[in-house]
Steps between C-alpha positions, in 0.01 A plus 500: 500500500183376573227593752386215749108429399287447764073425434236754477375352889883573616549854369169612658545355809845719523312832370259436752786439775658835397177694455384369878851649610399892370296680770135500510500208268471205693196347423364701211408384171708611200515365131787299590231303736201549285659461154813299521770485325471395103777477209577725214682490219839617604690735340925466430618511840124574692256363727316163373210580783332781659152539732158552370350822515178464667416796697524914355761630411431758709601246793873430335768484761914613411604285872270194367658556147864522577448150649374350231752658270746386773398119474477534102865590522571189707298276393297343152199282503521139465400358172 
């Protein structure tokens, strides 16, 4: 069965939402707000999107990832 799509605009704007929700995170910048979210080639059965990188590495967050792995799950991007 397939995944509703929703556009790039959409899928941010519900990472953001989420991300807002964590503590300590309301109002900060992440790559989900800097860098956006962006389509890949999708592999059988994964994600068709994902968020630019733009900050280190060093910054990476597992709360800030499991959402976006969350939505991927839920969700593909909109041709």
């Amino acid at each position: 069965m397939a995944k509703p799509t929703r556009t790039a605009k959409q899928l941010q704007q519900m990472l953001i939402q989420r991300i807002e929700n964590l503590p300590g995170l309301r109002g900060q910048q992440t790559d989900v707000h800097r860098g956006g979210v962006v389509g890949i080639l999708a592999e059988e059965g994964g994600p068709n999107w994902t968020v630019r990188i733009v900050t280190d590495r060093g910054s990476h967050r597992a709360d800030i990832a499991q959402i976006v792995r969350t939505l991927q799950a839920q969700f593909d991007l909109e041709d």
